[in-house]
N, C-alpha and C positions, 0 to 999 in steps of 0.2 A: 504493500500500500504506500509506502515511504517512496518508494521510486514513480509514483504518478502523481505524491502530491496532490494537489489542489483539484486535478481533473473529476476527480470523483464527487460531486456535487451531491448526486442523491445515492444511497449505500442502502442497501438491504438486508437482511441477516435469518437466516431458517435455522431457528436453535437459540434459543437465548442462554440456556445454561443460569448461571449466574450473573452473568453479563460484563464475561471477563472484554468481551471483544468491544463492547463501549470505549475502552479505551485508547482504542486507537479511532477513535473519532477525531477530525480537523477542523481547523474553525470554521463555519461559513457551511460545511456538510450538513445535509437533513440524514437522519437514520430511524430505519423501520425495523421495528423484529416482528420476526413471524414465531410464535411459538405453541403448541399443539395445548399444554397443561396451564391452568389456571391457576394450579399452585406455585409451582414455576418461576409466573411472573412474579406474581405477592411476594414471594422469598426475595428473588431480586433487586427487587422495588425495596426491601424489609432493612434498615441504616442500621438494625441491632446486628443482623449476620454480612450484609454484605455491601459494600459503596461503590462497584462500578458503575454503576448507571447513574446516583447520583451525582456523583463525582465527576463523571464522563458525559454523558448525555442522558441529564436530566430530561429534557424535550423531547426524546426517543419515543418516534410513533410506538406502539402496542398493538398488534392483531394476532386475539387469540382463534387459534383451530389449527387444521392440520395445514402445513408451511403449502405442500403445493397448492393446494384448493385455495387457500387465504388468497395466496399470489395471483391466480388466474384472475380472482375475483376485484384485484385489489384496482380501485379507479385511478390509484396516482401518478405525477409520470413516471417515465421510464428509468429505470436504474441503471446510473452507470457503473455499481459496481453488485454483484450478488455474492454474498458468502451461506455458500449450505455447511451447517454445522451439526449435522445429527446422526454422523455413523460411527459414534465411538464406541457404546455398545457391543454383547453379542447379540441383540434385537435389533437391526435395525432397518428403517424403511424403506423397501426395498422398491415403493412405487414410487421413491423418491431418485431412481438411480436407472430408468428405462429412459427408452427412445422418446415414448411421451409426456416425460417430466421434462427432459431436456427444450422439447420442442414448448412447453410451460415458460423455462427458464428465458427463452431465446426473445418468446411473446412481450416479457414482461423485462426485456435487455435494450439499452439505448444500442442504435447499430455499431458503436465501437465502444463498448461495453466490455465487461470483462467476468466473467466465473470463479470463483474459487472454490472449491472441495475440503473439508477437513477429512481425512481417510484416515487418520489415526484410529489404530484398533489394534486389541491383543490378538482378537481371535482371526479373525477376515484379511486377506491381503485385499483388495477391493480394484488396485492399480489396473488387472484387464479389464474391468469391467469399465472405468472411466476413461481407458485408451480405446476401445470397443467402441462405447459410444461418441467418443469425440470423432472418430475416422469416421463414424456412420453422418453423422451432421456436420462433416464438414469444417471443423473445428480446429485450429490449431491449439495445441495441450503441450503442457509441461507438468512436471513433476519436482517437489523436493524432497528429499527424504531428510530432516535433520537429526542427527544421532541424540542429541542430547547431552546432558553430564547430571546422572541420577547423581554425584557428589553433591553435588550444589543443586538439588532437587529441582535441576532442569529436563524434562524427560521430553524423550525423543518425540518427533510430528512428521507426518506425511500432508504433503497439500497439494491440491492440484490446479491449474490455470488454464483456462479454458478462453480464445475471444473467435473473433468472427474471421479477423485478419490478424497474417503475422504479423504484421507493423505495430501491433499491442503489445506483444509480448519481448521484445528485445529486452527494455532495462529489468524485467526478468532473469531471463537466458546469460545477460552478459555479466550477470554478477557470480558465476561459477555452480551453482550450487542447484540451480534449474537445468533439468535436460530433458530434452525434447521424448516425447511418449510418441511410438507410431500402433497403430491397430493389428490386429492378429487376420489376414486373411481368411477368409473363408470362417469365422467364428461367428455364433450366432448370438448377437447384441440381445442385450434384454429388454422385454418391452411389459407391457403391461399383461399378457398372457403368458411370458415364460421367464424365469430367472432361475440362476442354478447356486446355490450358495454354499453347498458341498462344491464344488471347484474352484469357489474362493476361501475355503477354510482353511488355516496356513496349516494345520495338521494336517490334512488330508493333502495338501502340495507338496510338502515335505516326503511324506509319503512316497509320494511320485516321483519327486525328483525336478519337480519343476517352481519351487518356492525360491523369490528372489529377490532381493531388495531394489536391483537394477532399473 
């Protein structure tokens, strides 16, 4: 987000969590979360447990329900930045990671807009499924994988970036640490009828011999 700066006028967020991600709010930015639980918010909102939202973006729009359906529904304009944040989990929604969420995300995306994926997870590698469907729509993707330092109780993040055109994603790519995701030929993208999450179980990859951090 540091390296576009001020570009990002209107920012979205599906996951509110505790609302660490307020914090990287800019001046002059508006921010929406989309969050499914109504306890959720209240906690967030709640200065006895937690201050990012006051602290960060108090003014932070609020739409509760489930993050795609909210968005489709959502009259505002268009985002120029969307962050999905809800696959940390080993539950997670899985009709938030098809053909027809994407084409959700794209609906409700300024045309040089930009994606980002939170994929951190114990359980799930998730990495083909978001190279998958970025190749299927057209999308150029990147990837981070940060290792972390559990020392200093900094733990590891996968994230992924997703725009319409390469020309978004360079001050990404050129800071070392992003590399480029391509699609699996001939692999059958998930859509709202099919998903397969035995193939993205890192137990069962390892298994195989095909679990990878790459």
């Amino acid at each position: 987000m540091a390296a576009h700066g001020g570009e990002f006028s209107h920012v979205g967020g599906i996951g509110l969590g505790v609302g660490t991600a307020a914090c990287y709010r800019r001046p002059g930015q508006t921010w929406t979360f989309f969050e499914i639980d109504l306890l959720v918010v209240s906690l967030a909102r709640d200065r006895r447990y937690f201050h990012y939202l006051s602290d960060c973006a108090p003014e932070a729009r609020m739409m509760v329900g489930d993050g795609r359906l909210a968005l489709s529904r959502d009259p505002g304009p268009a985002y120029d930045l969307l962050i999905m944040d809800a696959f940390s989990s080993d539950a997670i929604p899985m009709h938030m990671l098809t053909r027809e969420a994407i084409a959700v995300y794209l609906s409700r995306l300024a045309p040089s807009g930009l994606l980002l994926f939170h994929i951190s997870n114990r359980h799930l590698d998730l990495t083909p499924v978001l190279a998958d469907l970025a190749g299927d729509a057209g999308l150029a993707a990147l990837i981070q994988h940060d290792p972390g330092d559990q020392d200093n109780y900094y733990f590891a993040t996968s994230w992924v970036a997703m725009a319409r055109q390469d020309n978004r994603l360079p001050p990404l790519a050129e800071d070392g640490r992003w590399k480029a995701m391509t699609s699996r030929p001939g692999r059958r993208v998930w859509t709202d009828d099919y998903g397969n999450l035995l193939s993205v179980t890192r137990t069962w990859r390892r298994l195989l011999g095909v679990y990878s951090e790459d």
